[in-house]
DSSP file (Angstrom, degrees, kcal/mol; ACC not computed):
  #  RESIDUE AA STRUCTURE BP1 BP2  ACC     N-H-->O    O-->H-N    N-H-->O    O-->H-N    TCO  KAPPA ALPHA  PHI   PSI    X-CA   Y-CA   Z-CA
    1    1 A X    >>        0   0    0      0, 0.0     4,-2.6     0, 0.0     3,-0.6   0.000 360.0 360.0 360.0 -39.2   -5.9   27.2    7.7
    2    2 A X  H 3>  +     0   0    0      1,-0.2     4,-0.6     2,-0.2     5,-0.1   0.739 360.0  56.6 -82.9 -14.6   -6.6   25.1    4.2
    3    3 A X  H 34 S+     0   0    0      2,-0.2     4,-0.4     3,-0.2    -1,-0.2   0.723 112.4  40.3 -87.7 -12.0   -3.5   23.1    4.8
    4    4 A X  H <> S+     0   0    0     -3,-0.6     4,-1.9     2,-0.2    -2,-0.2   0.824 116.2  51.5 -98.1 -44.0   -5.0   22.0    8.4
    5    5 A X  H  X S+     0   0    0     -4,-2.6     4,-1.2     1,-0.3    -2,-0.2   0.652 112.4  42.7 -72.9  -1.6   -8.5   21.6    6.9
    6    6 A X  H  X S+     0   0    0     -4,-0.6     4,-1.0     2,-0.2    -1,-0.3   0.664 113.0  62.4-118.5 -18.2   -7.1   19.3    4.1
    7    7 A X  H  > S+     0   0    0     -4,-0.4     4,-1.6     1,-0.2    -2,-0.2   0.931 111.4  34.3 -27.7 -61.8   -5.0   17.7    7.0
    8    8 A X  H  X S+     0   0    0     -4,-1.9     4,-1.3     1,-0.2     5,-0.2   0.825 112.3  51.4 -88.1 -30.8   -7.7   16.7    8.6
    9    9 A X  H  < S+     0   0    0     -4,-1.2     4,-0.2    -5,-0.2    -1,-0.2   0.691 109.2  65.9 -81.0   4.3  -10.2   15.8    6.0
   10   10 A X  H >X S+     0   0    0     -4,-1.0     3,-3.8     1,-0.2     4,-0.7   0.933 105.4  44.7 -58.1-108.2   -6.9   13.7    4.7
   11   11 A X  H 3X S+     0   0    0     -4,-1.6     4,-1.6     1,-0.3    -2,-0.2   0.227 108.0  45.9  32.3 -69.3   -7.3   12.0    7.5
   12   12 A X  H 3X S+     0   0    0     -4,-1.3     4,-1.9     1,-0.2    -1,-0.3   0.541 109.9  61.9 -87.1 -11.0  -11.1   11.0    8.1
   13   13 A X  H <> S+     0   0    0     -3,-3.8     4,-1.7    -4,-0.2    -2,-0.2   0.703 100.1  52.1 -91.2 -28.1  -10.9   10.1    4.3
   14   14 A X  H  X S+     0   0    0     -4,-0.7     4,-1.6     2,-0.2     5,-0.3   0.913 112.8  51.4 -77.3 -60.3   -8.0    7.1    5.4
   15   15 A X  H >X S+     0   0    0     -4,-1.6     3,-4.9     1,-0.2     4,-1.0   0.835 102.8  55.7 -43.7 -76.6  -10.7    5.9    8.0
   16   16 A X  H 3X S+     0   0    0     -4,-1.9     4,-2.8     1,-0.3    -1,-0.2   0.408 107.4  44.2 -22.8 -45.5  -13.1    5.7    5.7
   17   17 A X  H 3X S+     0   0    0     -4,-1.7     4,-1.1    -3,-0.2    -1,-0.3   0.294 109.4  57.5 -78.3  -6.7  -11.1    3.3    3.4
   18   18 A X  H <X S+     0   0    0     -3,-4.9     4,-1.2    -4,-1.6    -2,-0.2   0.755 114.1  40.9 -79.0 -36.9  -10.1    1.2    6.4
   19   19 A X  H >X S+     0   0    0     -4,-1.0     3,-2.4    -5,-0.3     4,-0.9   0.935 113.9  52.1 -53.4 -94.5  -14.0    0.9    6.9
   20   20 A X  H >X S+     0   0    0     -4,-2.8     3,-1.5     1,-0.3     4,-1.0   0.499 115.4  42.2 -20.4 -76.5  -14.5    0.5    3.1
   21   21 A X  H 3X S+     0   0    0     -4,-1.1     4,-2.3     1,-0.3     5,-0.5   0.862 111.2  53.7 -65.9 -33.5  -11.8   -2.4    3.2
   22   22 A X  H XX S+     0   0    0     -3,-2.4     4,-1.2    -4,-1.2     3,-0.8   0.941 109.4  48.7 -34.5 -53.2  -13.1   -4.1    6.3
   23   23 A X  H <X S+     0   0    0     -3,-1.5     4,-1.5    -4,-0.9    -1,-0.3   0.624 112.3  53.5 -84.1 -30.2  -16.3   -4.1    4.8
   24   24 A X  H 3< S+     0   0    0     -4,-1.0    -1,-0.3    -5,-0.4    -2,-0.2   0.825 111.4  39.0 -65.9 -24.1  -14.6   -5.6    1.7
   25   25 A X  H << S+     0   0    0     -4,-2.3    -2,-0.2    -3,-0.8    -1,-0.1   0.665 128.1  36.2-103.7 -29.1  -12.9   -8.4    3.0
   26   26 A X  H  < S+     0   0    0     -4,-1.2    -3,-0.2    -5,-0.5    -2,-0.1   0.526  74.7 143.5-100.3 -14.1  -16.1   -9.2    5.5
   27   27 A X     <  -     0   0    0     -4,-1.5    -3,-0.1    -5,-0.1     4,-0.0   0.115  52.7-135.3 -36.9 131.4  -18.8   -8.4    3.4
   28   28 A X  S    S-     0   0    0      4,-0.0     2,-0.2     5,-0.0    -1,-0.1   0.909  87.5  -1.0 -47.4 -44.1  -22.0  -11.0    4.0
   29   29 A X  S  > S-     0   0    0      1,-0.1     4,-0.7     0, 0.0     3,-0.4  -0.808  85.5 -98.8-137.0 169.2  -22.6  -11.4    0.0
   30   30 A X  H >> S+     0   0    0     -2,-0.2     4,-1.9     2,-0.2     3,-1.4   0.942 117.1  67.8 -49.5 -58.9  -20.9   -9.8   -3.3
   31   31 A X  H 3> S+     0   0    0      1,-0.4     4,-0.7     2,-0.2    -1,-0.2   0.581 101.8  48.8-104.6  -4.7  -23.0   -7.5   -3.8
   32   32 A X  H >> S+     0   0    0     -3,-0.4     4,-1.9     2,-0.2     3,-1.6   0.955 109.8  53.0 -34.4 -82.4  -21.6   -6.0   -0.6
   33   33 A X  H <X S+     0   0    0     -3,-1.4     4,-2.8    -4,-0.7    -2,-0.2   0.964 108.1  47.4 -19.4 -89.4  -18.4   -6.5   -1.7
   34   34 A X  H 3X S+     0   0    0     -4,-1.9     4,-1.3     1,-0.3    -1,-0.3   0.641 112.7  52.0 -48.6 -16.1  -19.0   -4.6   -5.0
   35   35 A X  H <X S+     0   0    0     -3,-1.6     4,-1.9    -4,-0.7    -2,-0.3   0.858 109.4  43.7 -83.9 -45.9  -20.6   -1.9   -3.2
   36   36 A X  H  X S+     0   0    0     -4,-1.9     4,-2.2   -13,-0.2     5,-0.2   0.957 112.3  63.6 -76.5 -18.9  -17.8   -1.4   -0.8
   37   37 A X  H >X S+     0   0    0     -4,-2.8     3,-2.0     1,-0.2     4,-1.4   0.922 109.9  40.8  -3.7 -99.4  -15.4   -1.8   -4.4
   38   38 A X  H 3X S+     0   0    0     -4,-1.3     4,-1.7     1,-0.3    -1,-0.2   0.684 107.8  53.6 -52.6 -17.8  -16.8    1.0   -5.6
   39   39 A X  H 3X S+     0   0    0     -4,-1.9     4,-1.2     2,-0.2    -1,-0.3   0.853 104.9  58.2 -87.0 -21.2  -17.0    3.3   -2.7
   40   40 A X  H XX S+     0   0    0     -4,-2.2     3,-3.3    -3,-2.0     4,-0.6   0.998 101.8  61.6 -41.7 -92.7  -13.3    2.7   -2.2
   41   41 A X  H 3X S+     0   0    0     -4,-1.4     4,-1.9     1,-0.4    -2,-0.2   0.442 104.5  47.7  -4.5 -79.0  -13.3    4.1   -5.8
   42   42 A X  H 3X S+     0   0    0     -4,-1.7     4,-1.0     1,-0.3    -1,-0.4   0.500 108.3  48.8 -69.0 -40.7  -14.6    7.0   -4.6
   43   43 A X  H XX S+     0   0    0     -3,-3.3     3,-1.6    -4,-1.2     4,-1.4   0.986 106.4  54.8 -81.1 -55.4  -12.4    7.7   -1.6
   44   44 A X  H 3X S+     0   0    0     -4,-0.6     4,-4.4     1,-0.3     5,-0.3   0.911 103.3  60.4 -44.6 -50.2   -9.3    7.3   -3.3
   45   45 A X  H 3X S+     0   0    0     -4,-1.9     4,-1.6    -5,-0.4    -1,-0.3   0.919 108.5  40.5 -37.0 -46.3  -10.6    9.9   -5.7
   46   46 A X  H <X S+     0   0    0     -3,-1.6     4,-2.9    -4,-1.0    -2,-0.2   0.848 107.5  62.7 -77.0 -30.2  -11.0   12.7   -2.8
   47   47 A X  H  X S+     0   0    0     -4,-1.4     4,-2.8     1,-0.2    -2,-0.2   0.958 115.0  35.0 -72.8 -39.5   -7.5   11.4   -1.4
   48   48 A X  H  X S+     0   0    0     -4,-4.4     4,-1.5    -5,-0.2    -2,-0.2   0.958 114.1  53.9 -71.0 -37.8   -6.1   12.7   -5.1
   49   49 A X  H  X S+     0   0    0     -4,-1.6     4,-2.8    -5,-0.3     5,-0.3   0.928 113.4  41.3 -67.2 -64.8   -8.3   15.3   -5.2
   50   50 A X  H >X S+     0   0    0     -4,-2.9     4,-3.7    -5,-0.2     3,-1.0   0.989 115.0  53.4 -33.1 -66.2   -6.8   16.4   -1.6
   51   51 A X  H 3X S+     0   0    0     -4,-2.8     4,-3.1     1,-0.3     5,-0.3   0.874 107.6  53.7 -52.9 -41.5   -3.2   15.5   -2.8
   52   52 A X  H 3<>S+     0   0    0     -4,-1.5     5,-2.1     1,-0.3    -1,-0.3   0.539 110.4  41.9 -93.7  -5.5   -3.9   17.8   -5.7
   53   53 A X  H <<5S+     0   0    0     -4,-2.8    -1,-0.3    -3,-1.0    -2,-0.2   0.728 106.4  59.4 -59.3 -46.5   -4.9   20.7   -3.8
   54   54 A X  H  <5S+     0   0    0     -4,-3.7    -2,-0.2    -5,-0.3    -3,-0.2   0.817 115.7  34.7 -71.3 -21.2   -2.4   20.5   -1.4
   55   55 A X  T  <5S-     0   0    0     -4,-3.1    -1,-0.2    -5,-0.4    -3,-0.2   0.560 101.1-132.6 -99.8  -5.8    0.5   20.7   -4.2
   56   56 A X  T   5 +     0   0    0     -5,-0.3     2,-0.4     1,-0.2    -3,-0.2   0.941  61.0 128.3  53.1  48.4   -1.6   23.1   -6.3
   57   57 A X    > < -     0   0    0     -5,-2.1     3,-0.5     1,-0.1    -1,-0.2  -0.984  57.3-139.1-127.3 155.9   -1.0   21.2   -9.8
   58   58 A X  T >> S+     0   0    0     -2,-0.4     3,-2.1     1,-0.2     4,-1.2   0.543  83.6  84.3 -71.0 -29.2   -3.8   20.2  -12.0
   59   59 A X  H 3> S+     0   0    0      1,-0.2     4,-0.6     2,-0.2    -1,-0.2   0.530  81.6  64.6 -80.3  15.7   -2.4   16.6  -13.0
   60   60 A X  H <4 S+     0   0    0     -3,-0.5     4,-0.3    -8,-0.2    -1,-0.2   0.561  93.7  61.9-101.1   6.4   -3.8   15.2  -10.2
   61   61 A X  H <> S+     0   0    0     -3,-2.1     4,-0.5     2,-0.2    -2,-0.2   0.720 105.1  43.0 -82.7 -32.3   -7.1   16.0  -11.5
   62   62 A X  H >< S+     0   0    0     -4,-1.2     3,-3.5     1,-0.2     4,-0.4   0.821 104.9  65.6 -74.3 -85.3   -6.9   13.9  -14.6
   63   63 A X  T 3X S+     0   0    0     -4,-0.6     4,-2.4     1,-0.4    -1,-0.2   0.577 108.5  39.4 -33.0 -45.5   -5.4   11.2  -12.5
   64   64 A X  T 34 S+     0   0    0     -4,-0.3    -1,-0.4     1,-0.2    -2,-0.2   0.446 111.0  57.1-110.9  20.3   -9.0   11.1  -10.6
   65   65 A X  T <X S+     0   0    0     -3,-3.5     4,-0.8    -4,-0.5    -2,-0.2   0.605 108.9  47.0 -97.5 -29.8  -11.0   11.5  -13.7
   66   66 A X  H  > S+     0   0    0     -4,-0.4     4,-3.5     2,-0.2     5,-0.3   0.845 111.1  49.7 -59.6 -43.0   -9.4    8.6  -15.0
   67   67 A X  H  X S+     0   0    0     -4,-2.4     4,-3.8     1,-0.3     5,-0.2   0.903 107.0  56.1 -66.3 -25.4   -9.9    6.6  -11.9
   68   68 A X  H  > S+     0   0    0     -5,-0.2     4,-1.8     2,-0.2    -1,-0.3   0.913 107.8  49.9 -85.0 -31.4  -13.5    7.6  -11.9
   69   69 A X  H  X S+     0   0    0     -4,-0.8     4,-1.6     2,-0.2    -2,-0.2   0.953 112.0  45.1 -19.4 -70.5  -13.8    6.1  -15.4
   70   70 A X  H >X S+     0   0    0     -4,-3.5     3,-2.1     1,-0.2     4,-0.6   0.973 112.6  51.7 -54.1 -60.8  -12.2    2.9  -14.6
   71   71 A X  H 3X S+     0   0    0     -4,-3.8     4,-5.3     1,-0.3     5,-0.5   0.908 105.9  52.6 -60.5 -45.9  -14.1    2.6  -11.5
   72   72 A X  H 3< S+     0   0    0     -4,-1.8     4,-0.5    -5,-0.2    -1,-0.3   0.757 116.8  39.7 -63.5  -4.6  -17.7    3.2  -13.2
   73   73 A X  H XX S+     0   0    0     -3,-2.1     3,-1.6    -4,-1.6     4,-0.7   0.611 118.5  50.7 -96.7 -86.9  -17.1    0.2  -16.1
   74   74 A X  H 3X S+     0   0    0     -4,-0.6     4,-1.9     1,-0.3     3,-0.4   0.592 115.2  39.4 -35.1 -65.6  -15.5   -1.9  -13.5
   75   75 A X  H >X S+     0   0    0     -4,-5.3     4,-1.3    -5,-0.3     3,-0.8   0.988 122.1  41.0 -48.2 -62.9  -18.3   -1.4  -11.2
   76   76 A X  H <> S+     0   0    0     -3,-1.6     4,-1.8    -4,-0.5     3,-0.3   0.864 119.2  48.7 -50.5 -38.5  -21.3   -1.7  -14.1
   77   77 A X  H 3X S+     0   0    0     -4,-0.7     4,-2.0    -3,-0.4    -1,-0.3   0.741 113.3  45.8-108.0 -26.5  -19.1   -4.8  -15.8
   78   78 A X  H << S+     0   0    0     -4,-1.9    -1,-0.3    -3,-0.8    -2,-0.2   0.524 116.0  47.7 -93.9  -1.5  -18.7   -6.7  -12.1
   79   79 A X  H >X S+     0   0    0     -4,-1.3     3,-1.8    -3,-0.3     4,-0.8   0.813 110.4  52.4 -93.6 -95.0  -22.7   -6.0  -11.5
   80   80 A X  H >X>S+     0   0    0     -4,-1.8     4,-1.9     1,-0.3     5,-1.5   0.751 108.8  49.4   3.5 -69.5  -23.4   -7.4  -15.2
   81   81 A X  H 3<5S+     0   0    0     -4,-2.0    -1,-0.3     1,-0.3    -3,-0.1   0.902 109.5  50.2 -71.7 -23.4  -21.4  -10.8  -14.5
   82   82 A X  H <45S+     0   0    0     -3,-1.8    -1,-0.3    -4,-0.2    -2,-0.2   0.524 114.8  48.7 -86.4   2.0  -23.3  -11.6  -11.0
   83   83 A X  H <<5S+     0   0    0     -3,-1.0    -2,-0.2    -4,-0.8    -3,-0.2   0.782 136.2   2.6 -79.7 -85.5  -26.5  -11.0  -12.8
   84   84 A X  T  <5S-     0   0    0     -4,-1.9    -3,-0.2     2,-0.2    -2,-0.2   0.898  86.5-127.4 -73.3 -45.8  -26.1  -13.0  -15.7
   85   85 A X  S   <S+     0   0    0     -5,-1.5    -4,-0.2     1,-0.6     2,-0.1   0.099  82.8  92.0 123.8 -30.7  -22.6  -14.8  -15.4
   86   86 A X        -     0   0    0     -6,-0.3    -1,-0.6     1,-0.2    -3,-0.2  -0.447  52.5-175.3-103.3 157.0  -21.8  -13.7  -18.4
   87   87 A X  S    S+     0   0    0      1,-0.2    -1,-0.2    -2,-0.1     2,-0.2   0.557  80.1  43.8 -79.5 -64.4  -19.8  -10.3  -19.8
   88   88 A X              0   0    0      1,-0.1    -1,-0.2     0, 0.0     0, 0.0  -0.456 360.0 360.0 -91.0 142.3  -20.1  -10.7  -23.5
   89   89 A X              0   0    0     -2,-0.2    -1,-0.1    -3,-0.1    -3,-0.0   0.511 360.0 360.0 -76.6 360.0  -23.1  -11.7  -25.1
């Protein structure tokens, strides 16, 4: 039963990041762009998160604790330059 539910929520999680990229690649403005960025971020996270249920090991949990790191500077630091222009001050 959990291998069918993580099947499937496998699955709707894959749309979702075909959406997400559409929406990257067709986005109106950046900031578009940088939203669907980050939300990407997010779904890749639940597809490890999935993986790392469905194999029952724990290192795929670091794996998307890093990735949710990276993503939140990456997001903040790509926010930051279309504001100002600038990174460093």
């Amino acid at each position: 039963m959990l291998s069918t539910a993580i099947l499937i929520v496998s699955v709707l999680v894959c749309v979702s990041l075909a959406l997400n990229l559409w929406r990257l690649l067709k986005g109106p403005s950046r900031p578009d762009r940088i939203l669907a960025l980050d939300t990407m971020y997010i779904n890749s996270i639940a597809l490890i998160i999935l993986f790392g249920i469905s194999s029952s090991t724990s290192l795929y949990f670091e794996a998307a604790l890093l990735i949710a790191m990276l993503g939140f500077v990456s997001t903040a630091a790509m926010c930051k330059y279309i504001l100002r222009g600038d990174l460093i001050e």
